[in-house]
C-alpha positions as CSV (number, residue, x, y, z in Angstrom):
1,X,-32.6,-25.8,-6.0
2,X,-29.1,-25.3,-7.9
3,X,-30.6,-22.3,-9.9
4,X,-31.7,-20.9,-6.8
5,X,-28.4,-21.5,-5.0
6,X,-26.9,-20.1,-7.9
7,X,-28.4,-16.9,-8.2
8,X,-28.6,-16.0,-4.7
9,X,-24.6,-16.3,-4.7
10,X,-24.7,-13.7,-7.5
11,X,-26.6,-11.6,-5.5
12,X,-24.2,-11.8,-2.6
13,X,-21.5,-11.2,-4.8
14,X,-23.2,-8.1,-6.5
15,X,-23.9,-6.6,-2.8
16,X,-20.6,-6.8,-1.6
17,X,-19.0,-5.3,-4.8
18,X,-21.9,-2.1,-4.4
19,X,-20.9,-2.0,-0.6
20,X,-17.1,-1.5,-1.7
21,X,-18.1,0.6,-4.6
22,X,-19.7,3.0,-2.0
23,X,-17.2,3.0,0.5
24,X,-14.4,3.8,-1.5
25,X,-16.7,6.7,-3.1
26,X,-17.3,7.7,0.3
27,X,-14.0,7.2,1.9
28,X,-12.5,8.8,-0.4
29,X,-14.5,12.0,-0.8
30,X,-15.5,12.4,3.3
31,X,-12.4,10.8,4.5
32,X,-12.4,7.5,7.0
33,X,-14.0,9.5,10.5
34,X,-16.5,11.1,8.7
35,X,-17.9,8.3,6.9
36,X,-20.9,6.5,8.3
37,X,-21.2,2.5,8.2
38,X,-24.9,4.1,7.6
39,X,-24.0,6.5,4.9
40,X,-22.5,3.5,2.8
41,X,-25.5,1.0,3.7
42,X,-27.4,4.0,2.2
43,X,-25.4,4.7,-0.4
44,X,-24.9,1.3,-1.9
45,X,-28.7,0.4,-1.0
46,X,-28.8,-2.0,1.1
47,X,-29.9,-2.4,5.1
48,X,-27.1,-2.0,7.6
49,X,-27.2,-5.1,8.9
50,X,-25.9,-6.3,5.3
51,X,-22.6,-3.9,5.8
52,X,-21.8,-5.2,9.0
53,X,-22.7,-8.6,8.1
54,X,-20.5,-8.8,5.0
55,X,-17.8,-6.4,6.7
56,X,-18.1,-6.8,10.2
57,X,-16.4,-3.4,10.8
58,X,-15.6,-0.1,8.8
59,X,-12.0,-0.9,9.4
60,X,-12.3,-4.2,8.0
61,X,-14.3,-2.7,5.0
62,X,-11.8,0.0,4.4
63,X,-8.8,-2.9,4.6
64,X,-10.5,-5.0,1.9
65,X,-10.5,-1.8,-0.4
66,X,-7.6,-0.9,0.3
67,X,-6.0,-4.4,-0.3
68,X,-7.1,-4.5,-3.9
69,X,-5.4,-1.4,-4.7
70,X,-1.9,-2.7,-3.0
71,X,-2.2,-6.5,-4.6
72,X,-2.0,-4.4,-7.7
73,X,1.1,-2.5,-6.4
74,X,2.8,-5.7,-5.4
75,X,1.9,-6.8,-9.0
76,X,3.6,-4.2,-11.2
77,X,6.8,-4.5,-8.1
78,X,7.1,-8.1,-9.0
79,X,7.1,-7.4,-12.9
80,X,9.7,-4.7,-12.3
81,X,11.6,-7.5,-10.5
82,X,11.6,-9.6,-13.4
83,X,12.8,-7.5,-16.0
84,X,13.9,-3.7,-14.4
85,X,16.5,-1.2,-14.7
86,X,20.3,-2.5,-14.9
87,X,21.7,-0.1,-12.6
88,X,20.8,-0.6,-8.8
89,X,20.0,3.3,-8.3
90,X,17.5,3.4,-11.0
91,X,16.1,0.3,-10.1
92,X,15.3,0.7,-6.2
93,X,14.0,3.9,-6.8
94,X,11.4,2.9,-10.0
95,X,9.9,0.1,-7.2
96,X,9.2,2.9,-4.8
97,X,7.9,4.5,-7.2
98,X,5.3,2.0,-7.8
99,X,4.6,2.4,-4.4
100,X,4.2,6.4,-4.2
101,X,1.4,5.7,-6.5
102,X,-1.1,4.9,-3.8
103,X,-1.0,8.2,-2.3
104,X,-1.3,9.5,-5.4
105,X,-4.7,7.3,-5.2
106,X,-5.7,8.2,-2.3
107,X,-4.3,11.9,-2.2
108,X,-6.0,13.2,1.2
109,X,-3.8,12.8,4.4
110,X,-6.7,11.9,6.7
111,X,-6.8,8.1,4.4
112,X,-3.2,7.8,4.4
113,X,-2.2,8.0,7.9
114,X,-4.3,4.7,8.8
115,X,-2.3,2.6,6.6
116,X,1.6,3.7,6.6
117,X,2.7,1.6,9.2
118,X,1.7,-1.0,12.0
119,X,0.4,0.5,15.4
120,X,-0.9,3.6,13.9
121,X,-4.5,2.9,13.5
122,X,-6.8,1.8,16.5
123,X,-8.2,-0.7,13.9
124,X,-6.9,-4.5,13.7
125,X,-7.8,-5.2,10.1
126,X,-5.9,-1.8,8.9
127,X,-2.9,-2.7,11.3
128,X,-2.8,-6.2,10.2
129,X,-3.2,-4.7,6.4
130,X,0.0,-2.8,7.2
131,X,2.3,-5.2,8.8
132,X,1.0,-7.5,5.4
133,X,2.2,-4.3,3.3
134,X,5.8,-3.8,5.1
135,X,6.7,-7.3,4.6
136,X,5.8,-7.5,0.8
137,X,7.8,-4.7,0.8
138,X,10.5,-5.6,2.7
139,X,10.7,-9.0,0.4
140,X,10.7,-7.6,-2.6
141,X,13.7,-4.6,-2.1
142,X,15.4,-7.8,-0.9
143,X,14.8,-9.3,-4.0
144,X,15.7,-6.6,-5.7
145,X,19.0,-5.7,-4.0
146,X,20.2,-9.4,-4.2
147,X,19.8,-10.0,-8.1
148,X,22.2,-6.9,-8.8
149,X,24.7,-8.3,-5.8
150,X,24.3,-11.6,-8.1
151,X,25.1,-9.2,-11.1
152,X,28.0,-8.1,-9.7
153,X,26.7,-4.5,-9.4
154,X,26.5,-4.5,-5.9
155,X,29.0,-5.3,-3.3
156,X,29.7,-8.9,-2.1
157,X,30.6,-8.6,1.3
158,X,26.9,-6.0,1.9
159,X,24.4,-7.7,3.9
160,X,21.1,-7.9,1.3
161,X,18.6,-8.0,4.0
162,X,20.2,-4.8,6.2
163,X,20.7,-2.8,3.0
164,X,16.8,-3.3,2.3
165,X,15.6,-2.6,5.7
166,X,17.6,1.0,5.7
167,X,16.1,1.8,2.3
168,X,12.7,0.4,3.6
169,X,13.2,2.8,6.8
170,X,13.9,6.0,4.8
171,X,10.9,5.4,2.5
172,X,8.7,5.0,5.2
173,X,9.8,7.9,7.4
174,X,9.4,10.1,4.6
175,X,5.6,9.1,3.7
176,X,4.8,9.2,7.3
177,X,6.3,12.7,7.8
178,X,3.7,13.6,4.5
179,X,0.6,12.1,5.5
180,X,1.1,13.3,9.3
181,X,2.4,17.2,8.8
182,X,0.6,19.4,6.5
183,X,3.8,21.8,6.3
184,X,5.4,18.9,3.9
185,X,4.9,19.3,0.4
186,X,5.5,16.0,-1.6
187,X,7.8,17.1,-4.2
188,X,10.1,18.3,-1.6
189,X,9.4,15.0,0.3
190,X,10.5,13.5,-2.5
191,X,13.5,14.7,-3.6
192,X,14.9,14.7,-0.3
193,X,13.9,10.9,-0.3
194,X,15.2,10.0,-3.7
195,X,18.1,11.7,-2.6
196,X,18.9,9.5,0.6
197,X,18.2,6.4,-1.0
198,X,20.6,7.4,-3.8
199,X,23.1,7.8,-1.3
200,X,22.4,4.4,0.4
201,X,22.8,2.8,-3.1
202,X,25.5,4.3,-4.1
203,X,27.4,3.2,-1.4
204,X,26.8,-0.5,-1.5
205,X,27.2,-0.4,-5.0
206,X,30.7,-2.4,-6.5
207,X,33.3,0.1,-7.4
């Protein structure tokens, strides 16, 4: 009975891992609409009752990928937290770097745009995915922002948490305006974003 038990958890866990495998193929190539919960049963061979069993909804499958690729973007934020740039400017900007990465990942619009922020998809696993993503965020610019104020590099009397949330706002303004509007061209989104977050730096920094 154990070796039975055993193996048919292996096979669970080797279905769910092909169901993933396909839908990220898929997602990723046809985009979120125009992939089928059918397509990806077919695709990673197996019946579409499985999908929906494991998954319940495309939404929720697309969340679960998606969450693997930002637990590994909150990883390399955290290392950068323990041992980063000295200077506050070069510092903020190298952790939203890390997070730029993921569109670089998933480079057409049509995947972004369900993720970027809370209330813009009509799917409760992506939204709750987001709201998970803003606050990690959010915690970690905190973070970030209140060991250089503990360094003396930033101002005393500057609210941590307000300084964050501004920084937070211009970053996500600026990746909402790429994934939405087909007229923006990232390096210009960019450097207009690097810019204003300079700016915001520079002018809590201590003189």
């Amino acid at each position: 009975m154990e070796v039975d038990s055993s193996l048919r958890e292996r096979q669970k866990t080797r279905r769910r891992a092909d169901i993933l495998a396909a839908g990220k193929s898929l997602f990723s190539r046809q985009g979120y609409s125009a992939t089928s919960m059918n397509a990806i049963a077919q695709t990673a061979e197996v019946g579409i009752a499985t999908v929906y069993n494991y998954f319940g909804t495309k939404g929720s499958l697309l969340a679960e990928i998606l969450r693997s690729d930002f637990d590994l973007l909150f990883e390399r934020g955290e290392a950068l937290l323990a041992q980063g740039p000295e200077e506050p400017d070069a510092g903020v900007l190298a952790l939203i770097e890390i997070y730029q990465q993921f569109q670089d990942h998933w480079q057409p619009r049509h995947m972004l745009i369900a993720v970027v922020g809370p209330g813009l998809s009509a799917e409760p696993a992506l939204d709750e995915l987001a709201r998970d993503a803003e606050g990690r965020l959010m915690r970690q610019l905190v973070a970030l922002l209140a060991r250089y104020q503990r360094a003396g590099k930033v101002r005393a009397d500057i609210d941590i948490t307000d300084a964050a949330l501004i920084v937070f706002y211009i970053f996500n303004q600026h990746f909402i305006e790429y994934v939405s509007q087909e007229t923006v061209k990232f390096p210009a989104m960019k450097a207009a974003m690097d810019r204003q977050i300079r700016f915001i730096v520079s002018a809590i920094r201590q003189a």
